[in-house]
TIDREN-14705 format. One record per residue (C-alpha): x, y, z. Coordinates in steps of 0.1 Angstrom, whole numbers. Layout:
N
<xx = X	yy = Y	zz = Z>
...
# end
This chain:
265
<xx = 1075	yy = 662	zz = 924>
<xx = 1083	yy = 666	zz = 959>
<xx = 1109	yy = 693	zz = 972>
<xx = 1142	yy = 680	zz = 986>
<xx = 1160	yy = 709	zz = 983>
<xx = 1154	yy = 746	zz = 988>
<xx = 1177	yy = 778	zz = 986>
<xx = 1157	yy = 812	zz = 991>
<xx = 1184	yy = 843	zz = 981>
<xx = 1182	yy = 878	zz = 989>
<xx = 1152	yy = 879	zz = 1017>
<xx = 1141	yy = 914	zz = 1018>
<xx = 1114	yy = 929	zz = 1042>
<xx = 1090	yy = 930	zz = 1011>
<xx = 1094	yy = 889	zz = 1009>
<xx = 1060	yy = 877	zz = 1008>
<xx = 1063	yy = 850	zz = 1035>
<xx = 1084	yy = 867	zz = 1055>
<xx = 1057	yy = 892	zz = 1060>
<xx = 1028	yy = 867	zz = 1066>
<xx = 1017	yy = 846	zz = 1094>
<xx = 988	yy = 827	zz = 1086>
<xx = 1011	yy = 807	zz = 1058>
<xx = 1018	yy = 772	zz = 1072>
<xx = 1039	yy = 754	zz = 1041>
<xx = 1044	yy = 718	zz = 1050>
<xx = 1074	yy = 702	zz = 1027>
<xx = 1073	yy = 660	zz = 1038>
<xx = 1105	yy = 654	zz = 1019>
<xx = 1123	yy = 687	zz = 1025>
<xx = 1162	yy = 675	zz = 1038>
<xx = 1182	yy = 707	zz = 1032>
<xx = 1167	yy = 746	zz = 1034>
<xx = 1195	yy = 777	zz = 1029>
<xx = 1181	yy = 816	zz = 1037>
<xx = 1203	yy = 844	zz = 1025>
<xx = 1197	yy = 880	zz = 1026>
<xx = 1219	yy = 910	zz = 1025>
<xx = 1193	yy = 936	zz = 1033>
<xx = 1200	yy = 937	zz = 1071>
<xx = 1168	yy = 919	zz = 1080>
<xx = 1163	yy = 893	zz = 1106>
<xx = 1153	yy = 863	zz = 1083>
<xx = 1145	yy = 835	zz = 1110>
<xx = 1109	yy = 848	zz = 1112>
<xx = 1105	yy = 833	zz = 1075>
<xx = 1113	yy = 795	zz = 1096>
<xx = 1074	yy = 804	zz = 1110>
<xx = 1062	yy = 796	zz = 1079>
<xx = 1080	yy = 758	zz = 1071>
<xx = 1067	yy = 726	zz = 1087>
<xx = 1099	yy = 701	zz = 1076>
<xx = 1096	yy = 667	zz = 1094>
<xx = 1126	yy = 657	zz = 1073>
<xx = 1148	yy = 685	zz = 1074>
<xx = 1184	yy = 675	zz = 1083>
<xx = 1207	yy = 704	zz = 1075>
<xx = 1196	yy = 742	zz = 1075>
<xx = 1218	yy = 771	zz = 1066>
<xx = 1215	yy = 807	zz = 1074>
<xx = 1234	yy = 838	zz = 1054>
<xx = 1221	yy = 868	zz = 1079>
<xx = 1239	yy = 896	zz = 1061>
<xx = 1263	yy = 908	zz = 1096>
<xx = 1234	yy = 908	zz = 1116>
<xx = 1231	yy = 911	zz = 1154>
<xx = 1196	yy = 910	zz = 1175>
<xx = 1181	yy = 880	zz = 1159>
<xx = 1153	yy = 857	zz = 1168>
<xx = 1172	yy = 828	zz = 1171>
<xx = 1139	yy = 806	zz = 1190>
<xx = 1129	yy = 806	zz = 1155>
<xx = 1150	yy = 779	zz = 1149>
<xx = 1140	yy = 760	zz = 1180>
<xx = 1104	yy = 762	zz = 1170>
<xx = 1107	yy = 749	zz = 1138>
<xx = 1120	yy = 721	zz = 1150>
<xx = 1094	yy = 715	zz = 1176>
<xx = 1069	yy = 725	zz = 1151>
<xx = 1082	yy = 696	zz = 1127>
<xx = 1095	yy = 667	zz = 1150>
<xx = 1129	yy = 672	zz = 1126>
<xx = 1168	yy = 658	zz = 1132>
<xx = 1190	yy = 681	zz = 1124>
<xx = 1225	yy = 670	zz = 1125>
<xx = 1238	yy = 699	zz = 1100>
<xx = 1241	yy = 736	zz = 1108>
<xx = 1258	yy = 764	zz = 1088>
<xx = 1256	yy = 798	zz = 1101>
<xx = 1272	yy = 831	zz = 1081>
<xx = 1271	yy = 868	zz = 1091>
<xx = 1261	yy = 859	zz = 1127>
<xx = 1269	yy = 882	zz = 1156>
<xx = 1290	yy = 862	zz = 1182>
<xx = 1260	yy = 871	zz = 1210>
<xx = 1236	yy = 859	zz = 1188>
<xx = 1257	yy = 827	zz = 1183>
<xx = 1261	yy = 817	zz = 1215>
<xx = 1223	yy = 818	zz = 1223>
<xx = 1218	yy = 799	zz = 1191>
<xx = 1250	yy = 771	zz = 1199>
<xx = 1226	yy = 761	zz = 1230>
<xx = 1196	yy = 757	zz = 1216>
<xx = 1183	yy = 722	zz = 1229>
<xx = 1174	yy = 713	zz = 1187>
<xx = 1210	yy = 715	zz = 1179>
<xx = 1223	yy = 690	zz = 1206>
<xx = 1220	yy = 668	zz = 1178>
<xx = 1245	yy = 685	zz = 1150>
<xx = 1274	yy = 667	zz = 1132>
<xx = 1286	yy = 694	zz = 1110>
<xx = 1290	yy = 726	zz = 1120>
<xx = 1304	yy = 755	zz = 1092>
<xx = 1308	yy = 792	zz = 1109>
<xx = 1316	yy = 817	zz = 1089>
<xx = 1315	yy = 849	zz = 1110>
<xx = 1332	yy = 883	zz = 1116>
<xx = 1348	yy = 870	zz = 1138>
<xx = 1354	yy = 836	zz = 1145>
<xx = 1373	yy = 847	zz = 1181>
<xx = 1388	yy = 832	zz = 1208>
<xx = 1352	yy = 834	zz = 1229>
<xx = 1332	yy = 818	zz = 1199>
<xx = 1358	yy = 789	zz = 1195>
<xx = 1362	yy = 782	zz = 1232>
<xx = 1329	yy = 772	zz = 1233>
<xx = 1333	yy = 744	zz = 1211>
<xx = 1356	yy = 733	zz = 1237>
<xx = 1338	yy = 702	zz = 1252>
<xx = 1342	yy = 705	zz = 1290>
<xx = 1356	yy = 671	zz = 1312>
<xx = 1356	yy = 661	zz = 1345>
<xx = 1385	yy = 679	zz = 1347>
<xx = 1383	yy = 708	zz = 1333>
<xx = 1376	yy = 742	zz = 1342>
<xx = 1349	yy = 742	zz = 1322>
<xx = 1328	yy = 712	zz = 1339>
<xx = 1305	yy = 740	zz = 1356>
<xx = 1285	yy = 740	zz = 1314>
<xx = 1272	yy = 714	zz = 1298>
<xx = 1288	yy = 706	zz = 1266>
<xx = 1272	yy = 719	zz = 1231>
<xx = 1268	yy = 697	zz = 1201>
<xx = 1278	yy = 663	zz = 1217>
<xx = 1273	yy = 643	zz = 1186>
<xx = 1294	yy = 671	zz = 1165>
<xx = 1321	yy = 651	zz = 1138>
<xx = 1327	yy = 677	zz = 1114>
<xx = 1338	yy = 710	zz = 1116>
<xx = 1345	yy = 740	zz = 1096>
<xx = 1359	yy = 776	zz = 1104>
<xx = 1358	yy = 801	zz = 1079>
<xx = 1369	yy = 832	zz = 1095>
<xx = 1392	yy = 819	zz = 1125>
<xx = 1409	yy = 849	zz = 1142>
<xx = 1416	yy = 828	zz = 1174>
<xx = 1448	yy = 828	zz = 1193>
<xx = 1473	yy = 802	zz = 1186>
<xx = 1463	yy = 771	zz = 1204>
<xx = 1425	yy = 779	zz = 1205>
<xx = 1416	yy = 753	zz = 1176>
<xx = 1435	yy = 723	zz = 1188>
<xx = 1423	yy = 726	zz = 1218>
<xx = 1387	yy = 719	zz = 1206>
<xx = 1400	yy = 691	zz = 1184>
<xx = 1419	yy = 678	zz = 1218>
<xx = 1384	yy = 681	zz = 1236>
<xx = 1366	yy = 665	zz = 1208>
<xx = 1392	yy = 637	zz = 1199>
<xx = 1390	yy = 598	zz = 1209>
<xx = 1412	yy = 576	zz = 1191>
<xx = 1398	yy = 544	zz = 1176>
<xx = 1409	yy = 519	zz = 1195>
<xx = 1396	yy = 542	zz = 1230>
<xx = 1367	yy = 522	zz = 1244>
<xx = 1333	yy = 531	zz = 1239>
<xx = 1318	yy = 553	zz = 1267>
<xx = 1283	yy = 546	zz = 1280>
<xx = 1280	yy = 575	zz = 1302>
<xx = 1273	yy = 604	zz = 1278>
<xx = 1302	yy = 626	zz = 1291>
<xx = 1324	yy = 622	zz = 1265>
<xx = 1314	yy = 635	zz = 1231>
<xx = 1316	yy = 618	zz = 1194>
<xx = 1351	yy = 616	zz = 1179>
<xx = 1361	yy = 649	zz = 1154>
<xx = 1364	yy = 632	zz = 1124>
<xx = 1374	yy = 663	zz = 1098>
<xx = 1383	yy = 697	zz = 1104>
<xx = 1384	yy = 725	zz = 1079>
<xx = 1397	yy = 757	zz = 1088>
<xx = 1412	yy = 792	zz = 1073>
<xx = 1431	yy = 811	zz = 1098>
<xx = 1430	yy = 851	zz = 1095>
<xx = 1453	yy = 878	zz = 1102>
<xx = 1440	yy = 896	zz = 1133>
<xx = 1433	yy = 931	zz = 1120>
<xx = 1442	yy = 949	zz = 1152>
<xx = 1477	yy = 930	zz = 1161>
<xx = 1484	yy = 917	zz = 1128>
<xx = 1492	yy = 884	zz = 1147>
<xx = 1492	yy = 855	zz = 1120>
<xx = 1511	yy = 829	zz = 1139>
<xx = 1500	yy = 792	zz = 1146>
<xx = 1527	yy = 773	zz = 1156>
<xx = 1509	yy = 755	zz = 1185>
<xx = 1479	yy = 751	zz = 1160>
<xx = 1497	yy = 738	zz = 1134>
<xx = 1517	yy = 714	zz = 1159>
<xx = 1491	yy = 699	zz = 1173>
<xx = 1472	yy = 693	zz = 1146>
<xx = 1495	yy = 678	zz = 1126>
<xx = 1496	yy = 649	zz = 1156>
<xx = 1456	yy = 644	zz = 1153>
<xx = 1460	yy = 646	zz = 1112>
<xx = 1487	yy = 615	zz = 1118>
<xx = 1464	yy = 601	zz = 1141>
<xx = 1431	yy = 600	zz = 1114>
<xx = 1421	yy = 635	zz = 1116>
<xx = 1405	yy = 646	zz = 1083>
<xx = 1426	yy = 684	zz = 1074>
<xx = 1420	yy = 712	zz = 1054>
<xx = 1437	yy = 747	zz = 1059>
<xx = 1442	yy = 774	zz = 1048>
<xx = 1464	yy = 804	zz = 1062>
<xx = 1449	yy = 841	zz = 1055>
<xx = 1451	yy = 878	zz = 1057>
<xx = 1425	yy = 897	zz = 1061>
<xx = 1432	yy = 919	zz = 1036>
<xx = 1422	yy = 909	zz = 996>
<xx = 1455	yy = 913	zz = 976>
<xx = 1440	yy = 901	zz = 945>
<xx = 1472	yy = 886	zz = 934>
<xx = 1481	yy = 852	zz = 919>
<xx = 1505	yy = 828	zz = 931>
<xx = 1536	yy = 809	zz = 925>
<xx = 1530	yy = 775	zz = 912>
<xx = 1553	yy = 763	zz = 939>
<xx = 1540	yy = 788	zz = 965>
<xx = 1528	yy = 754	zz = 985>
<xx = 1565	yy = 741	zz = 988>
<xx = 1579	yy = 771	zz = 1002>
<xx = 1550	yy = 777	zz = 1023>
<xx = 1560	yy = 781	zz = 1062>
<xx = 1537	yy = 755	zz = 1078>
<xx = 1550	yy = 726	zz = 1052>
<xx = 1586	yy = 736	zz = 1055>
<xx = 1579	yy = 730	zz = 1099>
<xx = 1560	yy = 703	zz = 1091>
<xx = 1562	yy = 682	zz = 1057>
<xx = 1536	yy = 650	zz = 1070>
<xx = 1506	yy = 678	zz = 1074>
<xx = 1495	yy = 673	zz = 1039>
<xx = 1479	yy = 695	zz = 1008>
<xx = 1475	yy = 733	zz = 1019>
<xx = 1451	yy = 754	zz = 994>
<xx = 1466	yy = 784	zz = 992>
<xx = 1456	yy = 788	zz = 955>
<xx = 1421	yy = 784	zz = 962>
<xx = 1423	yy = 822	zz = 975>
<xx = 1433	yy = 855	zz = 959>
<xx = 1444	yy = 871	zz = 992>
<xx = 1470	yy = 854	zz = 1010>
<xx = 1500	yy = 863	zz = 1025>
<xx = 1529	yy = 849	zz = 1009>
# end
């Protein structure tokens, strides 16, 4: 039976593969491959061992840590001629990230989940796809193709998400561009702000705002509004109506505030 799928949990440095290099594992019909660890190892050398020509989405736990060989992921793609168009990343420093964001294999994501400590206000600006006229025209813009998006751990200031929706967002009846400047459309966006640790700043008004337009306007939205601190408490069946953001603004739609045991509320 051939091997579609494949999650590999808790890498450690005694992992068989991940301490071998004359293992070549060719998978034809592999589509999705997840590595997790929480042993503080650098798990991308185990990617030296896979050969995937039909790998589409890869996902990487690395346990919070920073120094990694993120090439890895470049030569597997070379290594395997393989499209991928869906990247989660959890546990990865921010340096680390933004090494990996301009990898030239990834120009071709669609999804993109981060789930980081912390998703900050230099990690989300470079999302940001740059214009002609923008400040920002000196870079070239990553993931081009990118549609769906999802931030786990947002800690940016107010206004630092929408404006990577507003970068990202061409409305339906926009015509097509031919020139490859201007990226896909964001199609859905799913995102949990956090309460900043150090200001305790949970605010996002212009966020919320903002959003709300692009939701109106065919934008796909989940959110959810977070501390940073696990409360461990339940909450009020009606929690949802009295919640801030739907009191401002009732046409943003479902919240999921009961999903999670730590909110504020």
């Amino acid at each position: 039976m051939a091997i579609t799928f494949l999650q590999i949990s808790d890498l450690g440095p005694s992992t068989t593969l991940l301490t071998s290099t004359n293992k070549l594992l060719f998978f034809p019909l592999l589509s999705t491959l997840i590595l997790r660890t929480c042993r503080g190892i650098d798990i991308l050398p185990f990617l030296d061992n896979f050969t995937p020509p039909s790998l589409t989405s890869l996902s990487l736990d690395f346990g919070c840590l920073s120094g990694l060989n993120y090439q890895a992921i470049e030569n597997l793609a070379l290594r395997s001629s393989c499209s991928l168009t869906s990247l989660t990343l959890r546990g990865m420093a921010k340096q680390d990230a933004v090494k990996c964001f301009e990898l030239p294999c990834l120009r071709s994501i669609e999804r993109l989940n981060l789930n980081m400590v912390h998703v900050n206000n230099g990690l989300v600006a470079l999302l940001v796809y740059p214009d002609a006229s923008s400040t920002l025209h000196d870079r070239r813009g990553i993931f081009p193709w990118h549609k769906k998006l999802s931030l786990e751990w947002c800690m940016a200031e107010d206004g630092a998400t929408s404006r990577v929706v507003a970068s990202r967002w061409r409305d339906k009846s926009a015509p097509s561009d031919k020139s490859g400047s201007v990226p896909a459309s964001l199609e859905e966006l799913e995102v949990v702000f956090r309460q900043d640790p150090c200001t305790g700043a949970t605010c996002h008004d212009v966020d919320m705002a903002a959003l709300t337009s692009f939701a109106k306007r065919g934008l796909a939205l989940t959110y959810q509004l977070a501390s940073s601190t696990p409360r461990y408490q339940q909450h009020p069946a009606d929690f949802c109506r009295n919640c801030c953001y739907h009191s401002r603004y009732p046409d943003l739609g479902p919240c999921y505030h009961p999903r999670l045991p730590y909110l504020d509320f």
